[in-house]
C-alpha positions in Angstrom: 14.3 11.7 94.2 15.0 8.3 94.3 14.0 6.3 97.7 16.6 5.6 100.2 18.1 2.6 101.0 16.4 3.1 104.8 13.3 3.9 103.1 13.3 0.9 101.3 14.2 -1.2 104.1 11.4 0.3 106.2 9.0 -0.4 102.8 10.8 -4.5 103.3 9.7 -4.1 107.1 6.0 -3.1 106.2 5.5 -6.3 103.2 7.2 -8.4 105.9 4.4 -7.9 108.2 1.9 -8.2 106.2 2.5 -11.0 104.8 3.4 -13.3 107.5 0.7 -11.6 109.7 -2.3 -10.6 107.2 -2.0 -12.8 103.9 0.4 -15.9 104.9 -2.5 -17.6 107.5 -5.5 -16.7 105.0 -3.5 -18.8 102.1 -2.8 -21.6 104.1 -5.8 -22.2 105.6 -7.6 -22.0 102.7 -5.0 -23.9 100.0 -6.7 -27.2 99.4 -9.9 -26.5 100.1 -11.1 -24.3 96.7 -11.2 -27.1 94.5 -14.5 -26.3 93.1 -14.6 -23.0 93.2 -11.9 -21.3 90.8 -12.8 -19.8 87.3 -10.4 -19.9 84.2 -8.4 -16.4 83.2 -7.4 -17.9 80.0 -8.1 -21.8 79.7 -8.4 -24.7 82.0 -5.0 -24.4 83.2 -4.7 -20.9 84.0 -6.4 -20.7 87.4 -7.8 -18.0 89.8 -9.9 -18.6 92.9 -12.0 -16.1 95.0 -8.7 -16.1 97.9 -6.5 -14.4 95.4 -9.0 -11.4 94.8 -9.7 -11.2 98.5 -5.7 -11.5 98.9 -5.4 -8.5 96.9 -8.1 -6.6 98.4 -6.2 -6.6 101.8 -2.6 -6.0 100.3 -3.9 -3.4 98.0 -6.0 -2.1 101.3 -3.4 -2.0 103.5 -0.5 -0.6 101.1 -3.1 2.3 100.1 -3.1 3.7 103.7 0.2 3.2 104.8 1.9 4.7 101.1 -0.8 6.8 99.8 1.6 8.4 97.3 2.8 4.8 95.4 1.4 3.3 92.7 -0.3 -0.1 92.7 -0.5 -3.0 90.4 -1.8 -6.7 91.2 -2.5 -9.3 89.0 -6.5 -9.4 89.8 -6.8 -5.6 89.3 -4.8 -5.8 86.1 -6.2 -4.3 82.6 -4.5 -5.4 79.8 -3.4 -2.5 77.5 -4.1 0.1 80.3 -2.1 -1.0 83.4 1.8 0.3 82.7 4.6 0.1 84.7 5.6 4.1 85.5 8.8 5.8 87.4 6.9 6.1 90.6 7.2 3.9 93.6 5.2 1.2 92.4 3.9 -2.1 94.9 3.7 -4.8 92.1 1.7 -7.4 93.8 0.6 -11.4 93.2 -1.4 -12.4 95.8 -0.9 -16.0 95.8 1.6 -17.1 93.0 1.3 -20.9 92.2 -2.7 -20.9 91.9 -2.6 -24.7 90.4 -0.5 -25.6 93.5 -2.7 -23.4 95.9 -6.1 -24.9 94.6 -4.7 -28.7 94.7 -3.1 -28.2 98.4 0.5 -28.7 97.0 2.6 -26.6 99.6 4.4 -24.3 96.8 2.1 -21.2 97.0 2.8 -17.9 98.3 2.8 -14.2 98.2 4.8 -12.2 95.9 5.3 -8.5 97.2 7.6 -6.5 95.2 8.2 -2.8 94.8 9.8 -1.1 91.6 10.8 2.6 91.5 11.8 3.8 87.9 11.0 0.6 86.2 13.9 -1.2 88.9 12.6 -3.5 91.4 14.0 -2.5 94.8 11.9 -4.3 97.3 10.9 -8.0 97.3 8.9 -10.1 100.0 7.7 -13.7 99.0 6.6 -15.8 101.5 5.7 -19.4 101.5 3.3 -20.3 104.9 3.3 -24.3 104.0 7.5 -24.2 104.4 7.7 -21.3 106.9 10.0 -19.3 104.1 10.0 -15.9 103.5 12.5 -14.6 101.3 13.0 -11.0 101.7 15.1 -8.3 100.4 15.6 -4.7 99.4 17.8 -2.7 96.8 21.5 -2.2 98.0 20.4 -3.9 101.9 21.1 -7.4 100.9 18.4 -10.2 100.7 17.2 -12.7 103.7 15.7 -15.9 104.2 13.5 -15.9 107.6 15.6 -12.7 108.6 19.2 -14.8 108.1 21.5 -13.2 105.5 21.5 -15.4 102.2 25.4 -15.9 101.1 25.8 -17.7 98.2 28.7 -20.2 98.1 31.2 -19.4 95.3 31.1 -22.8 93.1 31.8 -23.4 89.5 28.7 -22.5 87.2 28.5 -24.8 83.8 25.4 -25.6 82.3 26.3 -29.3 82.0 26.5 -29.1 86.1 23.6 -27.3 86.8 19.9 -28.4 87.7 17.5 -25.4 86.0 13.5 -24.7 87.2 11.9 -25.2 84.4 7.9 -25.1 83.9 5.4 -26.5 81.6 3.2 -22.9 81.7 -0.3 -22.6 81.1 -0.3 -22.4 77.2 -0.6 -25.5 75.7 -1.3 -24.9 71.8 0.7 -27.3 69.9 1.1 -25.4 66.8 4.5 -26.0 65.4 6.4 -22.5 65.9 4.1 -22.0 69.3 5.3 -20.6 72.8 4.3 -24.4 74.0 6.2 -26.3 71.4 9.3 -24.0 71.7 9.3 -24.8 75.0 8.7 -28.2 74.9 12.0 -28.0 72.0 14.0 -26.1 74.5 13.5 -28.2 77.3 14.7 -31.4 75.1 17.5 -29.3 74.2 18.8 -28.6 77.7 18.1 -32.2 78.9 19.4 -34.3 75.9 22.8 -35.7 75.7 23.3 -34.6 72.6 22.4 -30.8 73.8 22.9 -28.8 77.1 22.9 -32.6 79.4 22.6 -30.3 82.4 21.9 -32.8 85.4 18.4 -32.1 86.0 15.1 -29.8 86.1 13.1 -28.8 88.9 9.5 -27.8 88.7 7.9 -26.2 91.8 5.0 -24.4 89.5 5.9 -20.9 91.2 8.1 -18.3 89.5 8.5 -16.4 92.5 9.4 -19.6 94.5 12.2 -20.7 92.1 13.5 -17.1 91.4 13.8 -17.1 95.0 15.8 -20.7 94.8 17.9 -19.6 92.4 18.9 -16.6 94.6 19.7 -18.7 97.0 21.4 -21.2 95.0 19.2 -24.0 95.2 18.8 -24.0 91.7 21.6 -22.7 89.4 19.2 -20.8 87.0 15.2 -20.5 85.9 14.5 -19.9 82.5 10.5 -19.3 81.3 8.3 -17.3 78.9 4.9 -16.3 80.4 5.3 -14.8 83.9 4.1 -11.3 84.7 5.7 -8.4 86.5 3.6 -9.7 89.6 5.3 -13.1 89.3 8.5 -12.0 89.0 9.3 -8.2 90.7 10.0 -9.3 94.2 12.1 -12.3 93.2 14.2 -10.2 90.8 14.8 -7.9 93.5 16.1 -11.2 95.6 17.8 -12.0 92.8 20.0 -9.5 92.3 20.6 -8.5 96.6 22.3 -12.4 96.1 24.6 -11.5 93.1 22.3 -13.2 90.7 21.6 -11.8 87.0 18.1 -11.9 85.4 18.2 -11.5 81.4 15.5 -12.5 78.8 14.9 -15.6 78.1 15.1 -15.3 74.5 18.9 -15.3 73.5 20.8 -11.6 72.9 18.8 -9.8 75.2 20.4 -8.7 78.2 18.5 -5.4 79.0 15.0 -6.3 79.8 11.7 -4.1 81.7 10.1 -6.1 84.4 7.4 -7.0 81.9 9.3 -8.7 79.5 7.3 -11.9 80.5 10.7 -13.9 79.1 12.8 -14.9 81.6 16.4 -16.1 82.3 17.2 -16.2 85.8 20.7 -17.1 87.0 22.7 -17.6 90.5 25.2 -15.5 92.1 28.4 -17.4 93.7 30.2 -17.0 90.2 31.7 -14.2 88.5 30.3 -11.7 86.0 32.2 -13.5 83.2 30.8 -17.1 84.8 27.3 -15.6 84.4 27.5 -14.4 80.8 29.0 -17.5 79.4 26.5 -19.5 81.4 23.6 -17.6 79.5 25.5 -17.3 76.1 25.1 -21.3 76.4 21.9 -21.8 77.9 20.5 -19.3 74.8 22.1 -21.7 72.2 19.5 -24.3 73.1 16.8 -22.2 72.9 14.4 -23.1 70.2 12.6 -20.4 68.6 11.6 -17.4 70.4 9.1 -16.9 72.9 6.5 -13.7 72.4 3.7 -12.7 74.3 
């Protein structure tokens, strides 16, 4: 039986809580102050410090008493070919998304708490401690910024108006045909005259921080290849309590599992029909495809 919208709202009460009480203070007094103490997960780019493993210990800690009978995933327990996504109640969990940003004192790191029950997110907390932001929402109870509805206001959405969170990623193999130089392509595309000309790109170097922009209209859309479930599962859940869509990021796929790692993340304040066209024309300056 799936869980009820009070359920979920008491599960949005709980992440609240702990972030803003247990992980928000930890990350912001230590952001800055790491910088010679991180190791590599994949290169030089791809960061992780010892406060995102001690992060996790307390979420995963405190999750494991309060809902013994849910699943848990985060990003520094993760085992690549073994850790899946199942029906239960799962906590999908990055302790501090925007590593780079945490380790260099650059005031876009936070916590990513989501929840996803049958492969759905339905709960999502992420909250920033430098800004004093926490986005917060759960499945069919609408989504909040510091407990204040988010409404969206209806405006025309057309690629050549929008600004777009874009993001470098950690990959940076310049083989011709690579996840890097598609990118790289795609970007030009989007920017050029000749292309998409949209008016601009933001880069905050946090997927959950501009899915959460993006629900909140900040940004008109996100689009990136490379983000895991734990990046992305409470902003999606955000998302869509806003009337925002989140597709691949690779063009023609509009059914996607939280895992997809390929993203396309687009605003609400528009119509269904505004939405589809909007991605329809974003896709056609994709460059290649992105595959993980």
């Amino acid at each position: 039986m799936a869980l009820s919208a009070e359920e979920l709202k008491e599960v949005e009460a709980s992440l609240i809580e702990l972030a803003k009480t247990e992980v928000g203070p930890l990350i912001k007094s230590q952001s800055g102050t790491k910088f010679e103490s991180y190791e590599d997960k994949a290169n030089n780019v791809d960061l992780v410090t010892v406060v995102d493993k001690k992060v996790e210990g307390i979420v995963r800690d405190f999750l494991k008493k309060k809902y013994p009978n849910f699943d848990f995933i985060g990003e520094e327990s993760y085992v690549k070919g073994e850790t899946t996504i199942g029906q239960k109640p799962t906590f999908i969990v990055d302790p501090i998304d925007g590593t780079t940003n945490f380790i260099h004192g650059y005031p876009y790191s936070c916590t990513s708490l989501g929840l996803s029950e049958n492969g759905k997110p339905v709960v999502g907390v992420v909250h920033n401690p430098h800004l004093n932001q926490t986005f917060h929402a759960s499945k069919g109870n609408g989504a909040f910024l510091n407990s204040e509805r988010i409404n969206v206001s209806p405006r025309p959405l057309v690629l050549q108006k929008s600004i777009i969170g874009l993001e470098s990623g950690s990959e940076r193999d310049e083989t011709p045909g690579s996840n890097f130089e598609n990118k790289l392509h795609t970007i030009k595309n989007l920017l050029s005259e000749k292309g998409g000309f949209i008016h601009g790109s933001r880069s905050v170097g946090s997927s959950a921080m501009n899915l959460c922009y993006v629900a909140s209209g900040l940004l008109d859309a996100y689009w990136e290849g490379g983000p895991w479930a734990w990046d992305v599962c409470a902003g999606w859940c955000i998302l869509e309590e806003c009337g925002g869509t989140m597709v691949s990021g690779n063009p023609g796929e509009w059914e996607i599992p939280l895992d997809n790692r390929c993203y396309l993340a687009v605003r609400g304040g528009a119509k269904q029909e505004e939405q589809k066209w909007f991605i329809e024309s974003l896709w056609s300056h994709v460059e290649g495809r992105l595959q993980y």
